[in-house]
C-alpha positions as a Markdown table, in Angstrom:
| # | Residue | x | y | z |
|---|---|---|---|---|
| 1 | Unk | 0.0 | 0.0 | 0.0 |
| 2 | Unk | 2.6 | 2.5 | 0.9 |
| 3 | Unk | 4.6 | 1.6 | -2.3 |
| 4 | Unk | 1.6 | 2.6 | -4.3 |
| 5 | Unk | 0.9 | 5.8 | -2.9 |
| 6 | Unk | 5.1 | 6.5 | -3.3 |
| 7 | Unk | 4.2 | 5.6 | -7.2 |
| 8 | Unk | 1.5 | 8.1 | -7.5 |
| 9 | Unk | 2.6 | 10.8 | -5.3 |
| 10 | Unk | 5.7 | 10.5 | -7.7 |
| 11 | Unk | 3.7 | 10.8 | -11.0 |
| 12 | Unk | 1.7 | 13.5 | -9.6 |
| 13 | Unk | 5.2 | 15.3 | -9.1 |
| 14 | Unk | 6.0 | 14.8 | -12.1 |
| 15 | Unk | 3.2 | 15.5 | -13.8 |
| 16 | Unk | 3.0 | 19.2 | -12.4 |
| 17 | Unk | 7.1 | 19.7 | -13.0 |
| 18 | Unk | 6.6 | 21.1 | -16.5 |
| 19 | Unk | 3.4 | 23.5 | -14.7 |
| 20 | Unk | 6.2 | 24.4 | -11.9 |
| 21 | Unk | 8.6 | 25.6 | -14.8 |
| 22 | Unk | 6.2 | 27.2 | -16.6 |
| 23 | Unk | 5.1 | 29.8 | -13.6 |
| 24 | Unk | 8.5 | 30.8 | -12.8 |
| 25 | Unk | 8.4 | 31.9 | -16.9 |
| 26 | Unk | 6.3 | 34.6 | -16.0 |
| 27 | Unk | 8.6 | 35.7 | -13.3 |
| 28 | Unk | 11.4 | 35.6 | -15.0 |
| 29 | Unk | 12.8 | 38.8 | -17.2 |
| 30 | Unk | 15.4 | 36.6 | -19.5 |
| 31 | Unk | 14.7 | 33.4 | -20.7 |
| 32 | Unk | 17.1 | 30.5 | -22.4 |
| 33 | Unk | 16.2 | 29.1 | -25.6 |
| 34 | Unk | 14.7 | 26.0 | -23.7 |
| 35 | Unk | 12.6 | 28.6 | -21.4 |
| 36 | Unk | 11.4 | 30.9 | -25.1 |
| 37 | Unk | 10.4 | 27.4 | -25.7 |
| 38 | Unk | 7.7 | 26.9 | -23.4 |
| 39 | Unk | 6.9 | 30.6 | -23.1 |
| 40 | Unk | 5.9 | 30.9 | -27.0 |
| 41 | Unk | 5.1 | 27.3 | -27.5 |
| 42 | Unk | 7.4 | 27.0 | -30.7 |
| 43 | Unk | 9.4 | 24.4 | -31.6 |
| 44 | Unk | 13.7 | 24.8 | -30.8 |
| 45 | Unk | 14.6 | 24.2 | -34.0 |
| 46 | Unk | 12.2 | 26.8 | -35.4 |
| 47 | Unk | 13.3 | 29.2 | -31.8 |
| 48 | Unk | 17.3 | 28.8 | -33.5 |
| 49 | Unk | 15.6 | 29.2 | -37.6 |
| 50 | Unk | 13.9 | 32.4 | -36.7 |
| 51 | Unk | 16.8 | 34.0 | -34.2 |
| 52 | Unk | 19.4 | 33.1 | -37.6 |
| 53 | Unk | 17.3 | 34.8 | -39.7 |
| 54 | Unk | 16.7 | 37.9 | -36.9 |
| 55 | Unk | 13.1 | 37.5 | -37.1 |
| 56 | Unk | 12.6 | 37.2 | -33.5 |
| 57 | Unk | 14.3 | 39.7 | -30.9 |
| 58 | Unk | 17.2 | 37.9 | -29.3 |
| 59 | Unk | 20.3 | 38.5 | -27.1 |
| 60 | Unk | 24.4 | 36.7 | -27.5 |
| 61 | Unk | 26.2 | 38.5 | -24.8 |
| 62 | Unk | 29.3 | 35.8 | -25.3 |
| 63 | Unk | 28.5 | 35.1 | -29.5 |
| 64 | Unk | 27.0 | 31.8 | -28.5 |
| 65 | Unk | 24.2 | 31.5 | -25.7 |
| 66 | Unk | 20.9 | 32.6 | -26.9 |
| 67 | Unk | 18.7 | 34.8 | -24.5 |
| 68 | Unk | 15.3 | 36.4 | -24.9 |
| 69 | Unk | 13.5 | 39.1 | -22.8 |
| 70 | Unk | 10.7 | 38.0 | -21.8 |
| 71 | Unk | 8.7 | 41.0 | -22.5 |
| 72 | Unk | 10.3 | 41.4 | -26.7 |
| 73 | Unk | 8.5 | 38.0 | -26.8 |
| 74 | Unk | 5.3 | 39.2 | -25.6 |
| 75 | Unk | 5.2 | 42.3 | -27.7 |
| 76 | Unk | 6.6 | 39.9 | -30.9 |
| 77 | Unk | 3.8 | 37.3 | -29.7 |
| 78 | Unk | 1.6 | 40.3 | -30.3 |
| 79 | Unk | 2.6 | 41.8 | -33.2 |
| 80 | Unk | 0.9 | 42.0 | -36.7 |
| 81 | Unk | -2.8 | 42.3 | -35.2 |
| 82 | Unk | -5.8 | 41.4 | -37.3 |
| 83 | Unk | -8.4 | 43.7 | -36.9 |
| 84 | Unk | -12.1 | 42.2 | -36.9 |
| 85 | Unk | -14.7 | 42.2 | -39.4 |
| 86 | Unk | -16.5 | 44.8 | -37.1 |
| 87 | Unk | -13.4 | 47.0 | -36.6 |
| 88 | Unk | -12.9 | 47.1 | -40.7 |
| 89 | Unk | -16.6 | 47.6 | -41.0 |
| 90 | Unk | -16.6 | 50.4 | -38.7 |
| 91 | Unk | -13.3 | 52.5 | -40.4 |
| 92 | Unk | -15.0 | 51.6 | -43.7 |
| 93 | Unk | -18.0 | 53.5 | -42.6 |
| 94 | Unk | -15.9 | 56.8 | -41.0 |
| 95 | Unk | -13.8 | 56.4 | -44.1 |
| 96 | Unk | -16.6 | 57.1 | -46.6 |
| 97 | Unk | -18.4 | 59.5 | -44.3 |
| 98 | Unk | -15.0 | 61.8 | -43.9 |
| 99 | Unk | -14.4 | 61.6 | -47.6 |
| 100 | Unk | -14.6 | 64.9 | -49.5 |
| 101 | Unk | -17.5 | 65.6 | -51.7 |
| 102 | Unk | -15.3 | 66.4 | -54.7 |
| 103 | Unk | -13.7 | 62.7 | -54.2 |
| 104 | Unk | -17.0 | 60.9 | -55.3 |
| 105 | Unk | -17.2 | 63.3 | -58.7 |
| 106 | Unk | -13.9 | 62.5 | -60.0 |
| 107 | Unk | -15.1 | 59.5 | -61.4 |
């Protein structure tokens, strides 16, 4: 009995040690490429494709070691919003409605 509840108490560690990692992310100001990993939820290799082609902000303080701040990869994470049909809609409409008269009689 006791060896079974040393098995699942075990498991249940090690279950929540990837959930342990992932909260002292958000803590932490620099990450590791492994950390940039879990934060963005991208694959390593594509992590080491995107910092070669400087697509992604990035740090090499000694030419090798990769570091990110945590906060470039939020605003990168972020970048390139898509507004919604409702937002487009709505600029359409002030668009047209700001227009100049004499815009509408060129044609």
């Amino acid at each position: 009995m006791e060896t079974e509840d040393k098995k699942n108490s075990l498991s249940n560690k090690l279950e929540l040690a990837p959930l342990n990692g992932f909260f002292d992310l958000n803590t932490k100001n620099v990450l590791t490429v492994d950390e940039a990993v879990l934060y963005t939820g991208l694959a390593k290799k594509t992590i080491y494709k995107m910092t070669s082609h400087k697509e992604i902000p990035h740090f090499k303080p000694s030419g090798r070691i990769v570091y990110f701040r945590r906060e470039d990869l939020e605003n990168w994470m972020l970048s390139n919003r898509i507004a919604t049909a409702e937002e487009l809609t709505g600029k359409a409409q002030v668009h047209c409605m700001t227009r100049p008269a004499s815009a509408s009689k060129k044609r």
